[in-house]
N, C-alpha and C positions, 0 to 999 in steps of 0.2 A: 915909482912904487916905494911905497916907506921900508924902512930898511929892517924892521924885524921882520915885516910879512915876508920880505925875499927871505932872507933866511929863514924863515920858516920852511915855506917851500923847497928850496936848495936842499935841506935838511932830513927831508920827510923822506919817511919810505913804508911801501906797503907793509913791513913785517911789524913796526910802531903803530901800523896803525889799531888796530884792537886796543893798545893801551892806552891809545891818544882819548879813544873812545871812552872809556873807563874812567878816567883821572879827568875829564872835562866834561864829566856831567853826560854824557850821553850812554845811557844803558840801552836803549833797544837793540840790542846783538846780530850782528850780521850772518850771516850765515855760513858754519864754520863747512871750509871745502877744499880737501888737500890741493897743494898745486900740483899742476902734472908732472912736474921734476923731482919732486920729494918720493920716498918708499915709505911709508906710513905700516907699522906693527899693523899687521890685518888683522888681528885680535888683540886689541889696547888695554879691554877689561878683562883678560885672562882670570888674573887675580880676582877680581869681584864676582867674577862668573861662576868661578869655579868653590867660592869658598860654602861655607854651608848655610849659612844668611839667604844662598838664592834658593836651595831646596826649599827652605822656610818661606818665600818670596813668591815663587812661582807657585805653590801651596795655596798662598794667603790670595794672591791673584787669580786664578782660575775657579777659585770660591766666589770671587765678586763679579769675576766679569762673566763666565760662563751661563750661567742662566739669560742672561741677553744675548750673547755674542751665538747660543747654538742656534737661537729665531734668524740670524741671518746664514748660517749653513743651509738650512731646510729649503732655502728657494734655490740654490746651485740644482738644476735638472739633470743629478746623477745618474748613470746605469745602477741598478739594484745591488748587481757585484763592483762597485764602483772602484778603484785604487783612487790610494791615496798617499799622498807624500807629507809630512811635517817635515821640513827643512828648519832645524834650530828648534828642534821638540823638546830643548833641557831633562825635566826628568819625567814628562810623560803626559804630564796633567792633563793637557785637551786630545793629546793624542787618544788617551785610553778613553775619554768621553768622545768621542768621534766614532771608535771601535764599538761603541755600546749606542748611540743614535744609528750609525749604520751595519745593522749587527749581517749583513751582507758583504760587505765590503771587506778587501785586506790592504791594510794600512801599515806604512815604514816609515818612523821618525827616525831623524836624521839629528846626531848631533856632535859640536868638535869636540866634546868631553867625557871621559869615557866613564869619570865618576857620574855622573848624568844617566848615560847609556846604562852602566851596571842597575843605577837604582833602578830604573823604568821596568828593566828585562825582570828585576827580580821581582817588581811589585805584582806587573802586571800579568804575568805568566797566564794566569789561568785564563785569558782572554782566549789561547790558543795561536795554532802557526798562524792567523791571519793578522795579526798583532807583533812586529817585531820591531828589531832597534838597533841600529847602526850608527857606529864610527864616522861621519867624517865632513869633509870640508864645505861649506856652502859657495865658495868661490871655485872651487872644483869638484862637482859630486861624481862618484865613480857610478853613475847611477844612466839606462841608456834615453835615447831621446827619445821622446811623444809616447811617453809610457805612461801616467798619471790624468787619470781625470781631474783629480783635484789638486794643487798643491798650493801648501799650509804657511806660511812663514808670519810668526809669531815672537815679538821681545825681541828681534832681532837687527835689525835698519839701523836703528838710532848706535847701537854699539859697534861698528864697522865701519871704518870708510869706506867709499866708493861704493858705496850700495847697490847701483846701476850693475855691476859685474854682476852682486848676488842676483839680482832680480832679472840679469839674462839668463845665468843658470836653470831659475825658479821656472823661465817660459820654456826654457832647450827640453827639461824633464816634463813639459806638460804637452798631451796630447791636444792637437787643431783642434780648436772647439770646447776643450778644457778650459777648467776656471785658476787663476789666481786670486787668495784670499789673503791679505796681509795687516796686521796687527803694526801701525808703525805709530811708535810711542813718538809724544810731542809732550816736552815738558813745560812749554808755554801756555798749558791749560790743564793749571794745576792752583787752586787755592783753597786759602783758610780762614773764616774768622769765627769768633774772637781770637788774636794771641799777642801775645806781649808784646814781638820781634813785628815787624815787614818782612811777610815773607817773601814778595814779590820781588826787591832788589837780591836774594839768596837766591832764586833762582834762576833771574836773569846771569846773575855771575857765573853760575852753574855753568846753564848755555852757552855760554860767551867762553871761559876761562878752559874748562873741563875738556867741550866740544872742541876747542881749539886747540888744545893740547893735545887731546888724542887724535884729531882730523876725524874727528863724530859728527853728526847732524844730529843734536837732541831735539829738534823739530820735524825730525824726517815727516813727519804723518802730514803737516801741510804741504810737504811736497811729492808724497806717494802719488797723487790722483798726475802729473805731470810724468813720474818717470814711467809709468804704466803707460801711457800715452807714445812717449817716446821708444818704449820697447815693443808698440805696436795693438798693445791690448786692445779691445774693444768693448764695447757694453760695461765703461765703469762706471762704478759705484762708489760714494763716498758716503760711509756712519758712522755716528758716533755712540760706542758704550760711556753711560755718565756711571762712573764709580763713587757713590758720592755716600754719606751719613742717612740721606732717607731711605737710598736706593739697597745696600748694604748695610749689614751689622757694621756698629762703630769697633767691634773687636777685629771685625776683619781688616776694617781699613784701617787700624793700627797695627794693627801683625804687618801691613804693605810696607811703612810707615819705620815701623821699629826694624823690618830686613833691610831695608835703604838704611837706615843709620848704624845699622850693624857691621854691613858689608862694603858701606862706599864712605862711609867719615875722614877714613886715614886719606883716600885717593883726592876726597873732595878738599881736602886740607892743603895737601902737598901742589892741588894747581890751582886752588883759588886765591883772595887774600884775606878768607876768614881762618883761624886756627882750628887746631883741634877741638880746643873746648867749644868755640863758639860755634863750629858745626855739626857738635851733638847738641847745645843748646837752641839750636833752631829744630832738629830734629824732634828734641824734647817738647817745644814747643807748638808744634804740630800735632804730635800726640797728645798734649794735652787738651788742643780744643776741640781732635777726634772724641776723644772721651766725654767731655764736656756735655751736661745734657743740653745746652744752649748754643752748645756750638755745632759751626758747619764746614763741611770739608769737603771738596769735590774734585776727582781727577777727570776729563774728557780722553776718553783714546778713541783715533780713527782708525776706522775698519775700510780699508780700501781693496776693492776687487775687482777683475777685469778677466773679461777670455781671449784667452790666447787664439 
């Protein structure tokens, strides 16, 4: 055996290898997945979550994606008084459009932030008792078992590890015969043209650097239709809402656009190896071929769902 390859091997260890990946040319990213010895922050994106960029975010999202995303509620064959759970309902957006599709139904979004919870409760007040909003954990809801017809999780997968925990929770609270409906963000099906930058090597970094840093899956949505399966679900479903410049206002899908660079530039700085500047300059750069009348911009999210 030639005498660097042993050394190479002798040398090598799985914690190197991501960066082996990186610095010799290989970007398709593995797929970022705590080991089972580590304790991983079960809320990594604290910070970004909670700042005011996501109120603007979840805002600017639920304006784009909701006029799709409600044609696939309508076929879950609910009871008329149906319950329903949003687990990770942020500050209300589809909650309170749930509340108003199923003006029968009483609905409880669930969320770990209370500035979140305040805004919801104070927005949506007039909806009435069947409309409320609660405090708390999606890895332990103080919530009882086989109580939900429907339950909701949205924005949520990809910022957590060990996802599988959340999505036993999501089936413990749903009633046998109940649906699970899940929004799991993949940011491998995200692009732009025209702009100056590639943006496709920015995001694979993202994936790769981000994910691995915090023990996220920013791909979870390709792998939602597998952990559903694994926790038992039946009758899945996989869609996709296309958020794109023809499908959306270009204002909207820069409001998406300008919240990401608002509220994740510093985070995105601190684990990739782009800088600050150069991470608002891609960001800038995406906004601008949003805007662009010639330009095209289109995000895919998969809508994955399954009965418990």
């Amino acid at each position: 055996m030639a005498g660097w390859y042993r050394n190479f091997l002798t040398g090598f260890t799985i914690e190197g290898w991501p960066d082996f990946l990186y610095w010799y040319g290989v970007h398709y990213p593995l797929r970022a997945m705590p080991r089972p010895d580590t304790h991983p922050d079960p809320n990594p994106q604290a910070r970004q979550m909670a700042d005011e960029s996501m109120v603007r975010n979840l805002a600017a999202q639920a304006l784009a994606i909701w006029p799709q995303e409600s044609r696939l509620f309508r076929r879950y064959p609910l009871p008329a008084a149906a319950r329903i759970a949003d687990i990770g309902c942020g500050t209300g957006e589809i909650t309170s459009r749930l509340a108003e599709q199923c003006p029968q139904a009483t609905l409880l979004g669930v969320d770990i932030y209370p500035s979140h919870i305040e805004h919801a409760s104070r927005r949506y007040r007039e909806i009435g008792a069947r409309l409320q909003f609660l405090a708390g954990d999606a890895f332990a809801l103080d919530l009882p078992a086989n109580d939900f017809d429907l339950t909701v999780c949205r924005h949520l997968l990809q910022a957590v590890p060990f996802p599988e925990r959340v999505i036993a929770e999501l089936t413990r609270i749903t009633k046998p015969g109940g649906w699970l409906h899940l929004l799991a963000e993949d940011y491998g099906l995200i692009h732009f043209h025209p702009t100056r930058f590639d943006c496709d090597p920015f995001w694979r970094e993202v994936i790769t650097l981000l994910g691995g840093g915090t023990q996220t899956d920013l791909r979870i949505g390709r792998r939602a239709y597998t952990l559903l399966k694994e926790a038992g679900c039946k009758n899945i479903s996989v869609d996709y809402i296309t958020v794109d410049t023809l499908r959306v206002s270009r204002e909207i899908c820069a409001a998406i656009i300008e919240a990401w660079r608002d509220g994740y530039t510093e985070v995105l700085a601190e684990y990739t190896h782009y800088s600050h500047a150069e991470v608002l300059a891609y960001f800038n750069d995406m906004i601008a071929c949003i805007r662009h009348p010639r330009g095209y911009a289109a995000w895919q999210i998969p809508i994955v769902a399954g009965q418990v």
